[in-house]
N, CA and C atoms of all chains as a GROMACS GRO file, in nm:
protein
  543
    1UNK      N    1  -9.794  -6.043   1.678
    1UNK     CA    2  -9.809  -6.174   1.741
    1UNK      C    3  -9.905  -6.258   1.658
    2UNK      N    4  -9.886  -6.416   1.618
    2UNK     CA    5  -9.974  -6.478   1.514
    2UNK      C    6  -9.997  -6.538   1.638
    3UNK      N    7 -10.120  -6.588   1.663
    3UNK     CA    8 -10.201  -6.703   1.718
    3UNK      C    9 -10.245  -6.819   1.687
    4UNK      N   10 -10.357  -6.860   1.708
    4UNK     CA   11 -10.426  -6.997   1.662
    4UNK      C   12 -10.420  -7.113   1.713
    5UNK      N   13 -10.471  -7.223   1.719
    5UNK     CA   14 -10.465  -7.333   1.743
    5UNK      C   15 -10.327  -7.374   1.843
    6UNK      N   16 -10.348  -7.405   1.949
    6UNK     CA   17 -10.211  -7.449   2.047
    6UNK      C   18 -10.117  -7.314   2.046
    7UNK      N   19 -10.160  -7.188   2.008
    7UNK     CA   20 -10.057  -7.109   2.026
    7UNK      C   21 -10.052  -7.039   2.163
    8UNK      N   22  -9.926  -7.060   2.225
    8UNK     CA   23  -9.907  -7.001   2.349
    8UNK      C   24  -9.803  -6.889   2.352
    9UNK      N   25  -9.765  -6.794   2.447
    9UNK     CA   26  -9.675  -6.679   2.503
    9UNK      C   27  -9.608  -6.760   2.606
   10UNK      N   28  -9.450  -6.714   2.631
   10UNK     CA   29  -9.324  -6.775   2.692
   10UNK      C   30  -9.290  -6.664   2.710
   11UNK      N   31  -9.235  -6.666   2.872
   11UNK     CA   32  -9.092  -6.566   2.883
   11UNK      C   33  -8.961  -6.588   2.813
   12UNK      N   34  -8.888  -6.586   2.761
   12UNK     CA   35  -8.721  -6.606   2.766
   12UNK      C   36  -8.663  -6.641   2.870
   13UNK      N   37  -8.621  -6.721   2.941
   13UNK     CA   38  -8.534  -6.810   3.036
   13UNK      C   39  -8.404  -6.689   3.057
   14UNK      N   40  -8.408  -6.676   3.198
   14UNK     CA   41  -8.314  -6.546   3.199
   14UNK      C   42  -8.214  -6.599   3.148
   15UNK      N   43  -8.142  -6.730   3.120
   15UNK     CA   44  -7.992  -6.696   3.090
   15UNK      C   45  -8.026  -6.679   2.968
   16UNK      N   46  -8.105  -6.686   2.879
   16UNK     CA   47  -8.103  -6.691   2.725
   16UNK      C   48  -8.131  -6.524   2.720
   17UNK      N   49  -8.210  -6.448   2.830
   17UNK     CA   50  -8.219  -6.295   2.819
   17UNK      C   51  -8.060  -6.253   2.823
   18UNK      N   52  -7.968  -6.330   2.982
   18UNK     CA   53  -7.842  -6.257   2.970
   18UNK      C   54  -7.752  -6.306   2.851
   19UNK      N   55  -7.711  -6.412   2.786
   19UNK     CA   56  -7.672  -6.422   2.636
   19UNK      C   57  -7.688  -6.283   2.552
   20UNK      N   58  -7.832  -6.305   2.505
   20UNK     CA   59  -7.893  -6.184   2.431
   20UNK      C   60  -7.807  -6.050   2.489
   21UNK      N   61  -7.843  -5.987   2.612
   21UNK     CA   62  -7.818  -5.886   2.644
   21UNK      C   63  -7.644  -5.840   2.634
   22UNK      N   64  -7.580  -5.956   2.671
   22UNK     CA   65  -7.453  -5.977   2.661
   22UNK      C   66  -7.390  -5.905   2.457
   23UNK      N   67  -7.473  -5.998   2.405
   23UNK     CA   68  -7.445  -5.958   2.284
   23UNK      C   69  -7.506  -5.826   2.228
   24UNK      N   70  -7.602  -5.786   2.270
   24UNK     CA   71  -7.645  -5.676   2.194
   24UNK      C   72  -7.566  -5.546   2.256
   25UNK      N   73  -7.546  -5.548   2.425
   25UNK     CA   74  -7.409  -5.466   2.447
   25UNK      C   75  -7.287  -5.464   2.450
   26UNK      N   76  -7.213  -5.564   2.358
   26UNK     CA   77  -7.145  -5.614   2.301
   26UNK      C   78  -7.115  -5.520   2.139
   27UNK      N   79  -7.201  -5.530   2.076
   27UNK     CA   80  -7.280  -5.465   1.972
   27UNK      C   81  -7.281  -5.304   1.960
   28UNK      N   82  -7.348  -5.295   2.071
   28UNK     CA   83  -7.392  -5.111   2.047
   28UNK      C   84  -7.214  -5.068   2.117
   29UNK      N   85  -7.142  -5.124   2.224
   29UNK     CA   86  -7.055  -5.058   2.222
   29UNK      C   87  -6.922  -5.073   2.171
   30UNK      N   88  -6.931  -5.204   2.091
   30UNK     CA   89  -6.816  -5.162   1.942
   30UNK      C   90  -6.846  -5.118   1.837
   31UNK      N   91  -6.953  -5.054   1.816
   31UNK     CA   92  -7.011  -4.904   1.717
   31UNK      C   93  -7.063  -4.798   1.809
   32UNK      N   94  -7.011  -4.761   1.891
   32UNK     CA   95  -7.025  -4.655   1.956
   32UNK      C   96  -7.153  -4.592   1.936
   33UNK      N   97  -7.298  -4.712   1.942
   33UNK     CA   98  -7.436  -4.678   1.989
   33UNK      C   99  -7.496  -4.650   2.106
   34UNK      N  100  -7.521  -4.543   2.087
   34UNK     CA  101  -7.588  -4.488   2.289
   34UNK      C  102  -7.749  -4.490   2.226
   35UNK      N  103  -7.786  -4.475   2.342
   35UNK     CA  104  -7.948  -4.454   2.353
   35UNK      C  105  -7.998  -4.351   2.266
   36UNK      N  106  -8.071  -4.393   2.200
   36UNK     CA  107  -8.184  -4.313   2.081
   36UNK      C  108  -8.099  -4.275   1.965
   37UNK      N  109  -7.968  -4.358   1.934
   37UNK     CA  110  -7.912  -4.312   1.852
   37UNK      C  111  -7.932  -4.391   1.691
   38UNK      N  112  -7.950  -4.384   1.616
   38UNK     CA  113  -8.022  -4.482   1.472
   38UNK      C  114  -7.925  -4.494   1.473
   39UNK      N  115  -7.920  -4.664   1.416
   39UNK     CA  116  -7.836  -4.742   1.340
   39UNK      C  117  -7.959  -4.839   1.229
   40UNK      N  118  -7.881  -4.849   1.114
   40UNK     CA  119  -7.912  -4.941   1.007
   40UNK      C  120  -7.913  -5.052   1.003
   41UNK      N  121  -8.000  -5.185   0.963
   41UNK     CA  122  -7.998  -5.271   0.997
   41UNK      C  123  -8.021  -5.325   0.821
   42UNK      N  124  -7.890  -5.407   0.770
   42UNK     CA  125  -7.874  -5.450   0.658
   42UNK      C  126  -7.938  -5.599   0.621
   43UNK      N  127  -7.943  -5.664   0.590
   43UNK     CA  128  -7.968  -5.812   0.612
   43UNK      C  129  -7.869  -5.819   0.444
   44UNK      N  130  -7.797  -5.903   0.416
   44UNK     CA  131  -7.699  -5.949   0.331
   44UNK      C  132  -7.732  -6.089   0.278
   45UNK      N  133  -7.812  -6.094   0.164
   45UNK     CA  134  -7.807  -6.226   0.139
   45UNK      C  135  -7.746  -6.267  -0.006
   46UNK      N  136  -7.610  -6.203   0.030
   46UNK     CA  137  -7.458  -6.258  -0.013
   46UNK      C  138  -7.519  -6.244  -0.224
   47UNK      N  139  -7.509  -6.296  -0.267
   47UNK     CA  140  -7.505  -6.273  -0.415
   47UNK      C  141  -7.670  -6.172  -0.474
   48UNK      N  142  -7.740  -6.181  -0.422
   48UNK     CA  143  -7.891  -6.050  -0.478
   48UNK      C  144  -7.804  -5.917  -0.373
   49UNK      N  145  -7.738  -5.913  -0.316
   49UNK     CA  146  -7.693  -5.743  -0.318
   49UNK      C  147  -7.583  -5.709  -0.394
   50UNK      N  148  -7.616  -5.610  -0.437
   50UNK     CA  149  -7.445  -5.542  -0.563
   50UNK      C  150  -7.351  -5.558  -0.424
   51UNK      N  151  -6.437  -4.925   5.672
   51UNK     CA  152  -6.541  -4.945   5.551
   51UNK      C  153  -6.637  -4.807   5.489
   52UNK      N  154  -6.598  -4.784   5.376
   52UNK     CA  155  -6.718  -4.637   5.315
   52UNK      C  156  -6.764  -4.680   5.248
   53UNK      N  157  -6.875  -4.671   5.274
   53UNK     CA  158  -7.013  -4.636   5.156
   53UNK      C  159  -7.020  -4.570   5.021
   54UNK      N  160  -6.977  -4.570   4.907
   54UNK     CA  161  -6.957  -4.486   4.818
   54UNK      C  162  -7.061  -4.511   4.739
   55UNK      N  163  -7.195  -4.554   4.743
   55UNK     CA  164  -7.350  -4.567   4.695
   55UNK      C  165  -7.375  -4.670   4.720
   56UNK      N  166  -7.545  -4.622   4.687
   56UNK     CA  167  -7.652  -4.763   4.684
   56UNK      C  168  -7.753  -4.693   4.592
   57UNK      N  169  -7.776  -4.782   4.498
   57UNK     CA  170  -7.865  -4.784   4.346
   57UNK      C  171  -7.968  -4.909   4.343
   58UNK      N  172  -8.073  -4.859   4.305
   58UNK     CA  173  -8.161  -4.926   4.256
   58UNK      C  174  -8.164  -4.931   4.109
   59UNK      N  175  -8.119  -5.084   4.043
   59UNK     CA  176  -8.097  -5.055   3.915
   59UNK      C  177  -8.146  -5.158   3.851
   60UNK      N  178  -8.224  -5.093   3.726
   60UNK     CA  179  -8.308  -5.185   3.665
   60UNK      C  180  -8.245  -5.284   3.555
   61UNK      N  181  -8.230  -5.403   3.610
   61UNK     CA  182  -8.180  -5.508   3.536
   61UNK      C  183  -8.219  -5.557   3.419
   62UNK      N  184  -8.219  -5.459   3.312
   62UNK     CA  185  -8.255  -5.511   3.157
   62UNK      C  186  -8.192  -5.623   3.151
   63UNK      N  187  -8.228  -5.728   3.047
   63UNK     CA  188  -8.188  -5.868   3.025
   63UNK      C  189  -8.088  -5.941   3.135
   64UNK      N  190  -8.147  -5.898   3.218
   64UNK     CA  191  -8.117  -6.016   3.385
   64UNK      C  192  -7.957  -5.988   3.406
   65UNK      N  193  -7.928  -5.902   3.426
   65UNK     CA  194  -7.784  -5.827   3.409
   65UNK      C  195  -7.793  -5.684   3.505
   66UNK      N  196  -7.671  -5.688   3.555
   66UNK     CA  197  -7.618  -5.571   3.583
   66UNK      C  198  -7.451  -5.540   3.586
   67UNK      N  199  -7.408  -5.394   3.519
   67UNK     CA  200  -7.257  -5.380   3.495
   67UNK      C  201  -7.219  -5.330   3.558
   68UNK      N  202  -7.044  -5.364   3.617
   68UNK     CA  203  -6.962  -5.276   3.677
   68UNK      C  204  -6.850  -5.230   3.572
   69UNK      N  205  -6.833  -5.121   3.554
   69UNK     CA  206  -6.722  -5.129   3.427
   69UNK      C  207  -6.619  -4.977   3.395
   70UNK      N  208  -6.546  -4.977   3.291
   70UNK     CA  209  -6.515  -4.871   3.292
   70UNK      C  210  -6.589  -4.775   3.178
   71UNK      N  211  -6.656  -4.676   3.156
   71UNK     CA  212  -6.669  -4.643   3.035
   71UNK      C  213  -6.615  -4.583   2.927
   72UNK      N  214  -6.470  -4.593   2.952
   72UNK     CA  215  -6.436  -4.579   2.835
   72UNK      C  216  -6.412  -4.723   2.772
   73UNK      N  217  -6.404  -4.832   2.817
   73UNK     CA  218  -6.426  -4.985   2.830
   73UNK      C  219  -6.439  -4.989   2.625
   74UNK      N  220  -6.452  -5.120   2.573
   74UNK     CA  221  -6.538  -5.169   2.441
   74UNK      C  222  -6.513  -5.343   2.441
   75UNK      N  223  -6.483  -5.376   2.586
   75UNK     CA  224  -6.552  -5.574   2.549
   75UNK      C  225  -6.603  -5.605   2.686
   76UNK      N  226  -6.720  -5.586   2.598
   76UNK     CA  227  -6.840  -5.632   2.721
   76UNK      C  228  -6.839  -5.761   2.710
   77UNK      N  229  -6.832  -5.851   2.866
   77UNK     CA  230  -6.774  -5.993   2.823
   77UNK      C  231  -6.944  -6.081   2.764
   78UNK      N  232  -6.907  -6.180   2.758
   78UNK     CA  233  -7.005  -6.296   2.627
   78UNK      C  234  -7.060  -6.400   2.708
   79UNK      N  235  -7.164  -6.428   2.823
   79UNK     CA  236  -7.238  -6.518   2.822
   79UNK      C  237  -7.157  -6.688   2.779
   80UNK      N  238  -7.152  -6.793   2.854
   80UNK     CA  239  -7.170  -6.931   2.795
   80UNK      C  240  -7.306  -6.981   2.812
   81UNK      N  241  -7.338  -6.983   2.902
   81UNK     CA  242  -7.499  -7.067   2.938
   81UNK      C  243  -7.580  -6.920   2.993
   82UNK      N  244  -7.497  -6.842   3.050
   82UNK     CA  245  -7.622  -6.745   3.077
   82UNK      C  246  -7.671  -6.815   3.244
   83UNK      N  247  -7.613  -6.906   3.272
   83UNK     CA  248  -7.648  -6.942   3.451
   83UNK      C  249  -7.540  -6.897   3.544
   84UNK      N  250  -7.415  -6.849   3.440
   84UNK     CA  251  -7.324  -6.830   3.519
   84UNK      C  252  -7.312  -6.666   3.659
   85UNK      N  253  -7.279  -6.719   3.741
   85UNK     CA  254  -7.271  -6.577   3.863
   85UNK      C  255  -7.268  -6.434   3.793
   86UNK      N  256  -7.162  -6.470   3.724
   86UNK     CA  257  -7.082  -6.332   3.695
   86UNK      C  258  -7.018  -6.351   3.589
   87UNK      N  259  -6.970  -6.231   3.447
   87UNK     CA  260  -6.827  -6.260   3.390
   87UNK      C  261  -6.802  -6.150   3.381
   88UNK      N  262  -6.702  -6.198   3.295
   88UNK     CA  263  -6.546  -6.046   3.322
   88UNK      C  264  -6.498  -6.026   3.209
   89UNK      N  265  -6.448  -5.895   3.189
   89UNK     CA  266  -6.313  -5.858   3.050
   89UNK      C  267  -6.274  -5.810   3.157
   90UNK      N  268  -6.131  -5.756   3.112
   90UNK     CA  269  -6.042  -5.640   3.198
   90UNK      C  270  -6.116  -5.526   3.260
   91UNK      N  271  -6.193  -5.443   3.176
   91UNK     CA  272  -6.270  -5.392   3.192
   91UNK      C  273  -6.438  -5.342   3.217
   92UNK      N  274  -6.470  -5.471   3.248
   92UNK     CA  275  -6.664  -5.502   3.253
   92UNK      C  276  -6.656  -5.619   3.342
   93UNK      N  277  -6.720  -5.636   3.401
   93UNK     CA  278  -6.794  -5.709   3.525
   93UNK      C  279  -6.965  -5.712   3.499
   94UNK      N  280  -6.977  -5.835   3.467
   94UNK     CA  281  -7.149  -5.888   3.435
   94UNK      C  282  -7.195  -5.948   3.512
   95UNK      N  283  -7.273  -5.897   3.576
   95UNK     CA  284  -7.346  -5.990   3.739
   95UNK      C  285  -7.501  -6.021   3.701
   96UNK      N  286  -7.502  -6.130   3.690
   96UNK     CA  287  -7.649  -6.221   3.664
   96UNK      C  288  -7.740  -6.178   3.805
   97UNK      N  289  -7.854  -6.129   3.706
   97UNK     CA  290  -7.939  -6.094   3.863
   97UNK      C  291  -8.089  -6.165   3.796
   98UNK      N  292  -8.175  -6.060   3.898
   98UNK     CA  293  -8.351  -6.168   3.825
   98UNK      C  294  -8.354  -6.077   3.699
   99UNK      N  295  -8.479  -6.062   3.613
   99UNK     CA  296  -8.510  -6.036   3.569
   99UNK      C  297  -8.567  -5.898   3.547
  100UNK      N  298  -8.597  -5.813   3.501
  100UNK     CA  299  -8.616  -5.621   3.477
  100UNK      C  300  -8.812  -5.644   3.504
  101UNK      N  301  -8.843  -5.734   3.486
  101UNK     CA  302  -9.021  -5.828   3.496
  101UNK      C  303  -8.994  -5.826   3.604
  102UNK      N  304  -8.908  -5.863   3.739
  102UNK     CA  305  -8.946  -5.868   3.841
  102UNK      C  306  -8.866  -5.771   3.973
  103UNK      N  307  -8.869  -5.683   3.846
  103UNK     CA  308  -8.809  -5.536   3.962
  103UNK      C  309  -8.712  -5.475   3.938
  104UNK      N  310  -8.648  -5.390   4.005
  104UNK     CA  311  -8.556  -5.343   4.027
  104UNK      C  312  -8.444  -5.405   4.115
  105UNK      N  313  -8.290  -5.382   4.113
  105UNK     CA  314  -8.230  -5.447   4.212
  105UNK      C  315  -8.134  -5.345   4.248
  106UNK      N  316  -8.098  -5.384   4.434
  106UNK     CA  317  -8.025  -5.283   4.521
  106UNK      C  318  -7.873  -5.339   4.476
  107UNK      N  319  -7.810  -5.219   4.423
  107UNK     CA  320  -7.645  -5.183   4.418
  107UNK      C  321  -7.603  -5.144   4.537
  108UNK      N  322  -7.548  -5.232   4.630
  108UNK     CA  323  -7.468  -5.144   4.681
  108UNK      C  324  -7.286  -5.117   4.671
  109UNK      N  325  -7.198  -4.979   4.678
  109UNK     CA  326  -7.091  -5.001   4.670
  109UNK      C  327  -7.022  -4.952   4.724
  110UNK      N  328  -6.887  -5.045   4.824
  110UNK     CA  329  -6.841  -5.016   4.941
  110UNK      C  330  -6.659  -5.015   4.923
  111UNK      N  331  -6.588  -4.910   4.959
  111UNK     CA  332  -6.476  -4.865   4.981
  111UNK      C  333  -6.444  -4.973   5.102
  112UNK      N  334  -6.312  -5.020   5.098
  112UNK     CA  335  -6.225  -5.063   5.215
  112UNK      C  336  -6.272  -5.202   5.286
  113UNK      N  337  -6.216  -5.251   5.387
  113UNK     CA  338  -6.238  -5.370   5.433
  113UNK      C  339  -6.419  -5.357   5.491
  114UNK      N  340  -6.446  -5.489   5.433
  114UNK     CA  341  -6.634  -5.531   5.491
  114UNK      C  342  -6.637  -5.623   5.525
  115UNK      N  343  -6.728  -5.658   5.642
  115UNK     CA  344  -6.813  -5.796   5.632
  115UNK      C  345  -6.891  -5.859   5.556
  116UNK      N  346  -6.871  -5.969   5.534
  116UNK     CA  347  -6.946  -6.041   5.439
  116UNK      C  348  -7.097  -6.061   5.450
  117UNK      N  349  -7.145  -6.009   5.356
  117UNK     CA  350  -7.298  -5.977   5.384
  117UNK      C  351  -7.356  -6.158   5.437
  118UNK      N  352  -7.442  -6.130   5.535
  118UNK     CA  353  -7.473  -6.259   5.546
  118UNK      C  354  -7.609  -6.337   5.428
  119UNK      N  355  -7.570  -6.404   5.390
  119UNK     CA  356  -7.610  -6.514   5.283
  119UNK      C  357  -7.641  -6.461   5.170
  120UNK      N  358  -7.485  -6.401   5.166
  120UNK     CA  359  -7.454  -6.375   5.054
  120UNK      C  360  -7.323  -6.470   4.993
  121UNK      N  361  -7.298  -6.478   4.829
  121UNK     CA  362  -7.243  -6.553   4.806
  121UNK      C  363  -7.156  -6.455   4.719
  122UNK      N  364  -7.045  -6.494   4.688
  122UNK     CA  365  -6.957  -6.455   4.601
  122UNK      C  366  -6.942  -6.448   4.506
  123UNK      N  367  -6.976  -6.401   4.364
  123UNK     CA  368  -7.054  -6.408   4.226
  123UNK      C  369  -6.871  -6.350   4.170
  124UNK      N  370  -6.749  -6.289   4.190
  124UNK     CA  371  -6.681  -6.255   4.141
  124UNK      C  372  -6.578  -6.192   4.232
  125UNK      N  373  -6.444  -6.256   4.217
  125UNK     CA  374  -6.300  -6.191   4.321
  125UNK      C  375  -6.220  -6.176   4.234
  126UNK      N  376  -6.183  -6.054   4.191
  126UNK     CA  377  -6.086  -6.018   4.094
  126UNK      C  378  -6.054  -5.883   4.079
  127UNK      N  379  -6.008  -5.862   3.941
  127UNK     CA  380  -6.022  -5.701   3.915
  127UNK      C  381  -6.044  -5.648   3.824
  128UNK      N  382  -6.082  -5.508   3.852
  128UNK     CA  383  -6.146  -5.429   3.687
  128UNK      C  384  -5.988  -5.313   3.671
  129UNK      N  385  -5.997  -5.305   3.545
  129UNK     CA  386  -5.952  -5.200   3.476
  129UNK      C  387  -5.962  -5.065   3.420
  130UNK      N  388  -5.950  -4.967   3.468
  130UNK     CA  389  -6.026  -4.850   3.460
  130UNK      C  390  -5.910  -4.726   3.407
  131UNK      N  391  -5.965  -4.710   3.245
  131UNK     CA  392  -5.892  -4.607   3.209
  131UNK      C  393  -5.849  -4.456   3.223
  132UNK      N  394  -5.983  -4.447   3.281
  132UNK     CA  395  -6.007  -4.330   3.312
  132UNK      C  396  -6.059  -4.254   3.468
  133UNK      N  397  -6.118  -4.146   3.504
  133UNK     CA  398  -6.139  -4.161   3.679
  133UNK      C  399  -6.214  -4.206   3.714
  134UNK      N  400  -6.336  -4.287   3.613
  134UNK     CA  401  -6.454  -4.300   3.693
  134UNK      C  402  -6.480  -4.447   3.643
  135UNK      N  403  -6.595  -4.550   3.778
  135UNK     CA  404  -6.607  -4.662   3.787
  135UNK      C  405  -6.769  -4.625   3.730
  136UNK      N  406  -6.803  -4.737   3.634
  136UNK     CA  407  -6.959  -4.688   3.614
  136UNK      C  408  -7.037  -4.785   3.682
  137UNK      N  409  -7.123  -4.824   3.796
  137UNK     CA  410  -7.222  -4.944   3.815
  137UNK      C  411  -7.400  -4.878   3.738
  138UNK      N  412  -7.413  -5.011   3.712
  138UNK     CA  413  -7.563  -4.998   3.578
  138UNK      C  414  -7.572  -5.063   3.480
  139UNK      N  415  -7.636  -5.074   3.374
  139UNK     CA  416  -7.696  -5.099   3.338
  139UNK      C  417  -7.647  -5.092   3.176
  140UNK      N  418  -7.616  -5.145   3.102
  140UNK     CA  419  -7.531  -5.069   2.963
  140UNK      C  420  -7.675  -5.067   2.876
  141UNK      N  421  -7.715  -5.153   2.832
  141UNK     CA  422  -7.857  -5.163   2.785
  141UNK      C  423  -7.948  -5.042   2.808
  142UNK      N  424  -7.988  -5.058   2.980
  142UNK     CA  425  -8.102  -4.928   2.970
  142UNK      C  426  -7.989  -4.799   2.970
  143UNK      N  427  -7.870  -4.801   2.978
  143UNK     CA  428  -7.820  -4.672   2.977
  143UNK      C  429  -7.847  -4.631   3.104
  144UNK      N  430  -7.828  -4.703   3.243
  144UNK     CA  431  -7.886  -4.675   3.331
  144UNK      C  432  -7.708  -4.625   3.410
  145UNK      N  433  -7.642  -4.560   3.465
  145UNK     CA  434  -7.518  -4.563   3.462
  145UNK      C  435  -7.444  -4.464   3.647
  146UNK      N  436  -7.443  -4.507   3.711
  146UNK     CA  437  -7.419  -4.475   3.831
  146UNK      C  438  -7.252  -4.449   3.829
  147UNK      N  439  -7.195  -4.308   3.800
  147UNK     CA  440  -7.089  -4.269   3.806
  147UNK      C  441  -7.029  -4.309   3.971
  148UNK      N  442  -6.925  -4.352   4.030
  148UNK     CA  443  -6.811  -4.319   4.132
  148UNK      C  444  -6.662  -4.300   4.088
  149UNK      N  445  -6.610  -4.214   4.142
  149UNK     CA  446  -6.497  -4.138   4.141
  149UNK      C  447  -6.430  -4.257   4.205
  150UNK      N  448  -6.299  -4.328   4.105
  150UNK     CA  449  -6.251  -4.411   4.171
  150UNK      C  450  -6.062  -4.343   4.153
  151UNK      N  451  -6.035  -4.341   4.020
  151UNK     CA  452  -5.908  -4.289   3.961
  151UNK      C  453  -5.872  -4.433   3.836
  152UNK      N  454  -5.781  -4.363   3.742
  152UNK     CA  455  -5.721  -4.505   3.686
  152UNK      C  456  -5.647  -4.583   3.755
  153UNK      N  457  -5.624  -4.736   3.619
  153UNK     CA  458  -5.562  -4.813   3.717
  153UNK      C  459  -5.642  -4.941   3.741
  154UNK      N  460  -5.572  -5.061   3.767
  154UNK     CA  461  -5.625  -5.155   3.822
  154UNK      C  462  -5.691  -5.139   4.015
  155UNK      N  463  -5.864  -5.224   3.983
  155UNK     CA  464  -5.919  -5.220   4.090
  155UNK      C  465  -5.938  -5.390   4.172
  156UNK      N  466  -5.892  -5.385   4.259
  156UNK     CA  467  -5.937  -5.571   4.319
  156UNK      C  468  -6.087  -5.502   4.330
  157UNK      N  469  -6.133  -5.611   4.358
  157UNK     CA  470  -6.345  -5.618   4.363
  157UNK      C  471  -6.347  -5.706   4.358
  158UNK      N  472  -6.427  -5.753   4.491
  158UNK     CA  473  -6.547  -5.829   4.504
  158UNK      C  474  -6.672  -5.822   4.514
  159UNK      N  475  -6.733  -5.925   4.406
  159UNK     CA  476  -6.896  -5.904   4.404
  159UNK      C  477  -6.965  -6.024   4.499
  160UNK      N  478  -7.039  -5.950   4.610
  160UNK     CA  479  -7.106  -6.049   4.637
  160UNK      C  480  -7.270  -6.038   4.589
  161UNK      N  481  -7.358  -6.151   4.582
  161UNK     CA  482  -7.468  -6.183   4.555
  161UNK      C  483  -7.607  -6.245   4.639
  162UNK      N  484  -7.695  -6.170   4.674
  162UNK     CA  485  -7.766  -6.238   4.733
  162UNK      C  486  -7.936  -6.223   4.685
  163UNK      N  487  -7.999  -6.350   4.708
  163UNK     CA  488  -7.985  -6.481   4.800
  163UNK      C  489  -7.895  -6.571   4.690
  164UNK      N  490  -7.811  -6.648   4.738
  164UNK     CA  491  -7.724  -6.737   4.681
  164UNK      C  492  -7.801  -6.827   4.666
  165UNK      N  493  -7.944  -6.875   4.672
  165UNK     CA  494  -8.010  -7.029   4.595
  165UNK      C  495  -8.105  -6.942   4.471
  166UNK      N  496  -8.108  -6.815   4.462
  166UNK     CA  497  -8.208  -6.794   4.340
  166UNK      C  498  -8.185  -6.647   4.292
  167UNK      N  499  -8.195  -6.611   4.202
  167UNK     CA  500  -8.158  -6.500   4.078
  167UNK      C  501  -8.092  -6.368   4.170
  168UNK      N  502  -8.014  -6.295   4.166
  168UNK     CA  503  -8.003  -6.201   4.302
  168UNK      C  504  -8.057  -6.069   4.266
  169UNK      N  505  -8.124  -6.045   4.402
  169UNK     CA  506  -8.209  -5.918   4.414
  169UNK      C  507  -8.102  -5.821   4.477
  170UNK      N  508  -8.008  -5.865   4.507
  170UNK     CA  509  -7.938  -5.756   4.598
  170UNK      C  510  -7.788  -5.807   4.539
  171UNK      N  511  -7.668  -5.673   4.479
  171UNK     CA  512  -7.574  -5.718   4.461
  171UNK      C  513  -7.510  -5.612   4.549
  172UNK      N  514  -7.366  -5.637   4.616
  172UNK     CA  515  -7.272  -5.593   4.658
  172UNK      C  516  -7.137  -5.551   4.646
  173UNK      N  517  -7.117  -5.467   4.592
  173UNK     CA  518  -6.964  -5.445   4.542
  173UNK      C  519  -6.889  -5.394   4.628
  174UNK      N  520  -6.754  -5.468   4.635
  174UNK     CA  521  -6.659  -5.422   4.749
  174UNK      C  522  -6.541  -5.430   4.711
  175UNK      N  523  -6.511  -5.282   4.722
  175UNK     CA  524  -6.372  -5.220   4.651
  175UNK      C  525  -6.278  -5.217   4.738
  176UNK      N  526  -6.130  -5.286   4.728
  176UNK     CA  527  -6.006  -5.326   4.802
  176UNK      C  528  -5.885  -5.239   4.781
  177UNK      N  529  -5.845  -5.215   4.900
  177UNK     CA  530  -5.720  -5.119   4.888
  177UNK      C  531  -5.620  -5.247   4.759
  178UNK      N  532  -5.615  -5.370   4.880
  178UNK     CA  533  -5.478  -5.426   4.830
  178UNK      C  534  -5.542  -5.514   4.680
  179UNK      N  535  -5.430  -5.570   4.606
  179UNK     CA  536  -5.513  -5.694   4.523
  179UNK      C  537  -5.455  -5.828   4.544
  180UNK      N  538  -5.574  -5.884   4.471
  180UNK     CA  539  -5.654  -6.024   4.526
  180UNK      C  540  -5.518  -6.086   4.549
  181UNK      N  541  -5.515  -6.193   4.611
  181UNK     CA  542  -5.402  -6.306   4.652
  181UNK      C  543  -5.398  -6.406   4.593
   0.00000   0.00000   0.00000
């Protein structure tokens, strides 16, 4: 968490939690991710990866 | 009317599922204010928040009364490949097996309190389907 000057903490607005949640189990169950199971997390920035 | 459970289930990201598990399209949010959504197979019922508790499942076989002030969050049906209906939670992995059979199911979800986030959802499973 960075702080400083005017920095404040927010909940997430539940519909922006159910969005999120929508998509991330969306996610784990078209790769067949269950609980405590590792998955890789790539980030692709398209021409610096072979 | 039968009783076929009541769950206390912890609503990770302001959600709770009815679905099949062998299921794979968990339906997609537009605004995230909406009651409820649907695939063939998943039922997404907007509840409060996992910050402010837990919430009562209940789920009922055959003709019911309509819970009073409760509202109707979803009248339709699920799809179920296999014998069992899951209510919970897909996120926490939270997952309340009932023995339903395959096959299309009519269901109605009701929701209550109908003016603010619901603490209490109701599922009510129909011989016949919807009209």
């Amino acid at each position: 968490m960075q702080g400083g000057a005017g920095a404040r903490v927010e909940g997430v607005p539940l519909g922006e939690q159910r969005i999120q949640g929508g998509v991330l189990s969306s996610f784990y169950q078209k790769f067949g991710i269950g609980q405590g199971d590792p998955f890789q997390v790539v980030v692709n920035w398209g021409d610096v990866l072979p | 009317m039968t009783l076929l459970g009541r769950f206390q289930v912890l609503p990770l990201q302001a959600q709770i599922d009815i679905r099949d598990p062998g299921g794979s399209d968990y339906p997609q949010w537009e605004t995230g204010e909406e009651r409820a959504i649907a695939t063939a197979q998943c039922i997404a019922v907007a509840t409060q928040g996992d910050m402010d508790g837990r919430v009562a499942v209940e789920v009922r076989l055959g003709p019911s009364a309509v819970p009073s002030g409760a509202t109707v969050a979803f009248d339709g049906e699920v799809l179920l490949s296999g014998e069992e209906l899951v209510v919970g939670n897909y996120l926490g992995g939270e997952e309340h097996r009932l023995p339903l059979g395959p096959g299309w199911h009519h269901v109605t979800v009701y929701t209550q309190p109908s003016a603010a986030p619901a603490v209490e959802v109701i599922v009510v499973l129909h011989a016949e389907p919807p009209s």
